[in-house]
C-alpha positions as CSV (number, residue, x, y, z in Angstrom):
1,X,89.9,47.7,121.4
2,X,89.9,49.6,118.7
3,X,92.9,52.2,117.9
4,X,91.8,55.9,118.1
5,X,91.7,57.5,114.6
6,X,93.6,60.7,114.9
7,X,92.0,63.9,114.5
8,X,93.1,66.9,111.4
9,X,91.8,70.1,112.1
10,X,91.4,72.2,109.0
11,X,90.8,76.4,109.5
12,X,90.9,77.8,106.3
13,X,88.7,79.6,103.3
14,X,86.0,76.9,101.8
15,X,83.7,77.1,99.4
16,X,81.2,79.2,98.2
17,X,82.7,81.4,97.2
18,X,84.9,79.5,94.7
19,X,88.4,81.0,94.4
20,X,92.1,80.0,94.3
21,X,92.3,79.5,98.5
22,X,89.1,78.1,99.0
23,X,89.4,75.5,96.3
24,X,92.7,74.2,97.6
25,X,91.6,73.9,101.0
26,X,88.8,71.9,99.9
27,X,90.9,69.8,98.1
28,X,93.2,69.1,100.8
29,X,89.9,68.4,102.8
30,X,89.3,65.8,99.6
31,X,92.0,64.5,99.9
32,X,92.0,63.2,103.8
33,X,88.9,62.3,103.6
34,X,89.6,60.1,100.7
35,X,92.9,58.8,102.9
36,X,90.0,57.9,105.4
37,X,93.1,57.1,108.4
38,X,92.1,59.9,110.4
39,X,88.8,62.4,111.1
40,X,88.3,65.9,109.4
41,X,86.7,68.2,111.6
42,X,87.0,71.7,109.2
43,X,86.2,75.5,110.3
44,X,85.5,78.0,107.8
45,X,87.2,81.3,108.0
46,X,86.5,82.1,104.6
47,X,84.8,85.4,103.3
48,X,80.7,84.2,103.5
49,X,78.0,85.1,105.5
50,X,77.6,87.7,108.1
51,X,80.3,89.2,110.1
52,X,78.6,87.9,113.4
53,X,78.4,84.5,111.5
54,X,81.7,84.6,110.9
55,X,83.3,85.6,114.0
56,X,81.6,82.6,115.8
57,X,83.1,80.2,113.3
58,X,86.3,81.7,114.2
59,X,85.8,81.5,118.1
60,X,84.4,78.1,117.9
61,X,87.3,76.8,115.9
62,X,89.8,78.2,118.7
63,X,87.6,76.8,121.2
64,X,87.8,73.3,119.4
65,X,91.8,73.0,120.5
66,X,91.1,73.3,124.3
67,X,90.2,69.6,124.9
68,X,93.6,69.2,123.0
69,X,95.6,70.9,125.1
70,X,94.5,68.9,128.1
71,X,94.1,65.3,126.3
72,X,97.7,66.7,124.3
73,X,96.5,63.9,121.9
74,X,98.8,63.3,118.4
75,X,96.8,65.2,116.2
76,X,97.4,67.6,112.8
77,X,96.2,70.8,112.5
78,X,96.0,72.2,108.4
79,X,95.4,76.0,108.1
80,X,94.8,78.0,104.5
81,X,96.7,80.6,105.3
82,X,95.1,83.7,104.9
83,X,96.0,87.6,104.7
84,X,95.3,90.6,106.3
85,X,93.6,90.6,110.1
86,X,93.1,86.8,109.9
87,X,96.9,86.0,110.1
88,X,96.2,87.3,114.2
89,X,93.7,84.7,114.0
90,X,95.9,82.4,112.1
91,X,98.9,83.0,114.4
92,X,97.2,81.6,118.0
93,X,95.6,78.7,115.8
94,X,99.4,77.5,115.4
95,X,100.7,78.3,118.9
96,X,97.6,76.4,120.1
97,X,98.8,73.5,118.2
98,X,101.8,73.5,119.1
99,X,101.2,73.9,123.0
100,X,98.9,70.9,122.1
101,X,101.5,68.9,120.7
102,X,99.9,68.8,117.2
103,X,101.5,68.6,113.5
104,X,100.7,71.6,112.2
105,X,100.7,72.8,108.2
106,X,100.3,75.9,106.7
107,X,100.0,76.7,103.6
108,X,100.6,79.8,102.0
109,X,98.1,81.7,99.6
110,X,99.0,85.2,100.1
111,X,102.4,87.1,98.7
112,X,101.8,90.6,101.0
113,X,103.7,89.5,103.8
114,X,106.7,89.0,101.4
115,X,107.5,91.9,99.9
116,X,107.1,93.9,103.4
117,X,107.5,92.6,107.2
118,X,104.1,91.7,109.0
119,X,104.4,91.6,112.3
120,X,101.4,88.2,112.7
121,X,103.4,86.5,110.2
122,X,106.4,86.8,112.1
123,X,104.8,85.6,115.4
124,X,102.9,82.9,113.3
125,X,106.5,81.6,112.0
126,X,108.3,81.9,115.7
127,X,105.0,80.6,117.3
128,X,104.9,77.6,115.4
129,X,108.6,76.9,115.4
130,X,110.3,73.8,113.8
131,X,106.9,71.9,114.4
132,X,105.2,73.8,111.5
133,X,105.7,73.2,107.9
134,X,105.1,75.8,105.6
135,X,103.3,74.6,101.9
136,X,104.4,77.2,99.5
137,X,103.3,77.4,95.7
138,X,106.7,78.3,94.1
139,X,110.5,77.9,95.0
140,X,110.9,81.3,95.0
141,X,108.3,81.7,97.4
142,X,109.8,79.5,99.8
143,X,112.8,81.5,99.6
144,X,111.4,85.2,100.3
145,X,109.7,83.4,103.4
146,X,112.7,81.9,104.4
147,X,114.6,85.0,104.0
148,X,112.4,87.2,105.9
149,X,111.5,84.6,108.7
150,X,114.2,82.5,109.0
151,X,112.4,80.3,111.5
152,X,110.5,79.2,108.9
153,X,112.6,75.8,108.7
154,X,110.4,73.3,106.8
155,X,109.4,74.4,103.0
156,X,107.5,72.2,100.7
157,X,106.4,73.4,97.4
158,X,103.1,72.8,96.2
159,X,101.9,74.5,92.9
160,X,97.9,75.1,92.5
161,X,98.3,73.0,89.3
162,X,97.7,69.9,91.8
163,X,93.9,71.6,91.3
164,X,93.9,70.8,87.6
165,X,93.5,68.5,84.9
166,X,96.4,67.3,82.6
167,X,97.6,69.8,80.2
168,X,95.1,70.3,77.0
169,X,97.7,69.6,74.2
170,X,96.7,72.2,71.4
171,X,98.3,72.3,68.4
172,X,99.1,76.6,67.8
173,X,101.0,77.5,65.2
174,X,103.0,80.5,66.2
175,X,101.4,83.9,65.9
176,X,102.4,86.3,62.8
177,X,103.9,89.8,64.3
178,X,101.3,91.5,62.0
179,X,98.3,89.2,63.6
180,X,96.0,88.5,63.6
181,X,96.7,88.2,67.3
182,X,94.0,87.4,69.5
183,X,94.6,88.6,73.6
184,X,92.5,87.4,76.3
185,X,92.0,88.8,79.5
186,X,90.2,86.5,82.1
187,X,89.5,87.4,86.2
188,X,87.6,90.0,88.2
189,X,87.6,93.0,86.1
190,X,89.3,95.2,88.5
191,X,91.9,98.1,88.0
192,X,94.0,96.2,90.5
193,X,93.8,93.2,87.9
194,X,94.8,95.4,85.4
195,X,92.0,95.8,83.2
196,X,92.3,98.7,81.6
197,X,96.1,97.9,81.3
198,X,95.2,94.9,78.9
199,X,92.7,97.4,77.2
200,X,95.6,99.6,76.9
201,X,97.6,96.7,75.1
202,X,95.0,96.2,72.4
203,X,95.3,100.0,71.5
204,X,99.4,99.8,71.2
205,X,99.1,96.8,68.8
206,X,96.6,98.3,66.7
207,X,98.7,101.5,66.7
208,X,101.4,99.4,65.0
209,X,99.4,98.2,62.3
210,X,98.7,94.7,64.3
211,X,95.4,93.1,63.5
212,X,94.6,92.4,67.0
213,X,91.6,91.8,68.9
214,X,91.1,91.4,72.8
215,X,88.2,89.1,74.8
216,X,87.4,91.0,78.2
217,X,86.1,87.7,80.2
218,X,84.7,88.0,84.2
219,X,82.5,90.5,85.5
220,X,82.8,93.9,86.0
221,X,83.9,95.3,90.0
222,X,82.9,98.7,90.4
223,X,81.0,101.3,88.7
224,X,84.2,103.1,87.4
225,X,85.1,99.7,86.0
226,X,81.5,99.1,84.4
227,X,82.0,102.9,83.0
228,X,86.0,101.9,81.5
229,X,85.1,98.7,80.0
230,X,81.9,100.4,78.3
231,X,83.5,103.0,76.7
232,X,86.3,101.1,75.4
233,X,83.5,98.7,73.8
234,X,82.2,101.5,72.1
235,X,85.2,103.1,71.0
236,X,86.9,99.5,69.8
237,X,83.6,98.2,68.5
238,X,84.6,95.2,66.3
239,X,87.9,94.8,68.3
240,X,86.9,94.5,72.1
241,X,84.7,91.7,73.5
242,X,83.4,91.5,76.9
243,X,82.1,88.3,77.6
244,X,80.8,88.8,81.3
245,X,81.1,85.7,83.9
246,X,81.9,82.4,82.3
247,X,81.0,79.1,83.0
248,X,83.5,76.2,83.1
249,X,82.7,74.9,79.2
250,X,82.7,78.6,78.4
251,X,86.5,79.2,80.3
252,X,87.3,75.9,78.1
253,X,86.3,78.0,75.2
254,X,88.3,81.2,76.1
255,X,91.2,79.7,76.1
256,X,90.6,77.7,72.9
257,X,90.2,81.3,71.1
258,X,93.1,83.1,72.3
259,X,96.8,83.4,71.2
260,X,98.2,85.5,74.1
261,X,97.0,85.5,77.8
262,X,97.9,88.8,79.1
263,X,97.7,89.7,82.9
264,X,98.5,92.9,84.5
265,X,97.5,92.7,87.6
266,X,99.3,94.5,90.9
267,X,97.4,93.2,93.3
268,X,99.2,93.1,96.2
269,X,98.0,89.8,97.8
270,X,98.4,87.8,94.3
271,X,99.8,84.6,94.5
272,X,100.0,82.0,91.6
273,X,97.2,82.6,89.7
274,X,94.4,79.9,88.3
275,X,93.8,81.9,85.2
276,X,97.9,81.8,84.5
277,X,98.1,78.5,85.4
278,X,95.2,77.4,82.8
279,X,96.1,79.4,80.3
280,X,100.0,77.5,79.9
281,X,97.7,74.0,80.2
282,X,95.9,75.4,76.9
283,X,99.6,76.0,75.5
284,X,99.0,80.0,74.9
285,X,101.6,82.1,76.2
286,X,101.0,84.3,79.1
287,X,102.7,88.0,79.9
288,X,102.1,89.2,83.0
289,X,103.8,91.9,85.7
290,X,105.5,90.6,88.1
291,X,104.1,90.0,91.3
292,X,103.5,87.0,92.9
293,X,105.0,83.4,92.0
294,X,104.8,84.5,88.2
295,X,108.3,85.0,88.1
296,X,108.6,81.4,88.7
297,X,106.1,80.0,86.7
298,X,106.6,82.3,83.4
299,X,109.4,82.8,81.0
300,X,111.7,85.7,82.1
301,X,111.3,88.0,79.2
302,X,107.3,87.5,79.5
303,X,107.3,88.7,82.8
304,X,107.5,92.7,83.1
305,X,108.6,95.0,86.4
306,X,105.4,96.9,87.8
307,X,104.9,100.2,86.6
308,X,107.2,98.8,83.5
309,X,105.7,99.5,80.0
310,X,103.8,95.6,79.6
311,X,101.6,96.7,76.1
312,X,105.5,97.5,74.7
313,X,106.9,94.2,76.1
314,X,103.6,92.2,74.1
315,X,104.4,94.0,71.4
316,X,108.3,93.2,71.1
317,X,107.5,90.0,72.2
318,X,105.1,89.4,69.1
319,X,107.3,91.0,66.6
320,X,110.4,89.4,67.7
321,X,108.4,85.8,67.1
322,X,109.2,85.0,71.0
323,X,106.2,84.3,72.5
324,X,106.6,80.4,74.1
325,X,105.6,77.7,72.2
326,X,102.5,75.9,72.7
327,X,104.5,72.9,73.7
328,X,106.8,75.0,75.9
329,X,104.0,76.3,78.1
330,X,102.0,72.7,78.4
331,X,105.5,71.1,79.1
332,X,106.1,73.9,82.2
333,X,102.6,73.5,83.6
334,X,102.2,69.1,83.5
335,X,105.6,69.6,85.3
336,X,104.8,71.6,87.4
337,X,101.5,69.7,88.0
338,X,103.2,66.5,88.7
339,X,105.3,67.7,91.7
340,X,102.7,69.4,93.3
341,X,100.3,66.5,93.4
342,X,103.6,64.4,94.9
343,X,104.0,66.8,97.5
344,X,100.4,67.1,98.3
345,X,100.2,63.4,98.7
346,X,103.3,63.6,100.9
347,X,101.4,66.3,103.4
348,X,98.3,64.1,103.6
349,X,100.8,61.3,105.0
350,X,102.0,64.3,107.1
351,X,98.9,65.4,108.9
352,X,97.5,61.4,109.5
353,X,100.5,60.7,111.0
């Protein structure tokens, strides 16, 4: 008789549309299919299609552990943890699994429930118990979880540079204080995302007599945005270029042309980043506010408070010559890279038992 292949249930965000959640979970789907020892049954409970669409995915994915609970069968359960209303959601999903007797992971893309106490995340962590292990993308992460739910006993860390190739080993030379200095700005172009804070570091620069230029890249969110962005191409004409949504050869080519990656973003549910991330594989130095893993990923001086002045801290930053090394940043990212594919291995073993 053949053995019964175990069964790994994965809820979580997939593709389209493409972002930092949705492409892990689809690479952890990959990845057990390419293991091939057990079946992938996968619910989406990403942002696409209609709401009514959406709810049904989510009922029929709760729906899919009730034979489990009666067969109580060894199976996995993998959840992209989510943010926001879908933690409730996310919260019975685990106590399911657990009442079914299932391995359960969950991995974290979301940094909101960190810096305040949310009352699904706590349930989720009590819910699940010692039987869930929590995929974090930063040590420092796994220790603000930790702190705030100490039932969260199992941490593994797992870096979103497991998503990407080897480090592109460009040879920089470092960046005159005087320039020229070329800044790139690359994600939704959002007030949140700090737009018109990287627009606001261009004018410091040139204000101190640095020949600087900045490359807006990603599409414009919002009218308001649309209306910033326009007028600041207009008034920096020659200085400011706004690129629109790239392709992937173009995002190759973005990060080819810049010296400094700068990203200002306070939005509250930020994580760690892609655009960081490929920016220190292209070797240019990245300054961001902190929020997030970035405090873990970046250089301490290159990482700034919120509401903290980040055009002055560029600027000191380029006329003290500290920006990091090329070789620094690539060095920190195929590191980085490296353990998270290890542990990401290690959870695939986890889930097929």
């Amino acid at each position: 008789m053949t053995a019964r292949r175990p069964v790994v249930r994965v809820l979580g965000p997939l593709p389209p549309p493409m972002h930092g959640a949705s492409a892990v979970t689809q690479r952890m789907v990959d990845a057990l299919r390419e293991n091939g020892s057990a079946e992938v049954v996968t619910v989406d409970i990403g942002d696409g299609g209609s709401t009514s669409r959406r709810l049904r995915a989510l009922l029929g994915g709760l729906a899919r552990f009730l034979p489990a609970l009666v067969r109580r069968r060894p199976d996995a359960v993998y959840l992209g943890g989510a943010g926001g209303e879908l933690l409730w959601y996310q919260a019975v999903a685990v106590l399911l699994g657990r009442l079914a007797g299932h391995r359960v992971v969950f991995h974290h893309h979301n940094s909101s429930y960190l810096t305040q106490h949310l009352r699904a995340m706590a349930l989720l962590v009590r819910w699940g118990g010692a039987r869930v292990h929590h995929v974090v993308l930063s040590r420092d992460m796994g220790q603000r979880l930790q702190a705030r739910y100490p039932a969260a006993t199992s941490v593994l860390v797992c870096s979103n540079a497991s998503l990407m190739a080897p480090s592109e080993q460009a040879d920089r030379a470092p960046v005159p204080a005087a320039g020229p200095v070329v800044l790139g700005h690359l994600s939704n172009l959002t007030r949140e995302k700090g737009v018109h804070v990287a627009i606001e570091t261009l004018r410091v620069l040139l204000a101190a007599g640095v020949d600087a230029r900045l490359v807006l890249a990603g599409p414009c969110v919002g009218d308001d945005v649309e209306a910033l962005v326009s007028a600041a191409a207009s008034e920096l004409r020659g200085r400011l270029e706004v690129t629109g949504r790239l392709d992937a050869a173009q995002v190759e080519a973005f990060y080819r042309d810049i010296d400094v990656f700068v990203f200002p973003s306070t939005y509250a549910n930020e994580a760690e980043p892609l655009v960081v991330l490929d920016a220190l594989r292209h070797g240019v130095p990245a300054v961001a506010h902190d929020v997030g893993c970035l405090a873990d990923l970046l250089p301490p001086d290159h990482v700034v408070p919120v509401g903290d002045d980040l055009p002055a801290a560029v600027l000191d930053l380029l006329h003290r010559g500290a920006l990091e090394p090329a070789d620094h940043a690539t060095a920190r990212f195929d590191e980085r890279r490296t353990a998270a594919i290890e542990v990401r291995e290690a959870v695939v073993d986890l889930l097929v038992g």
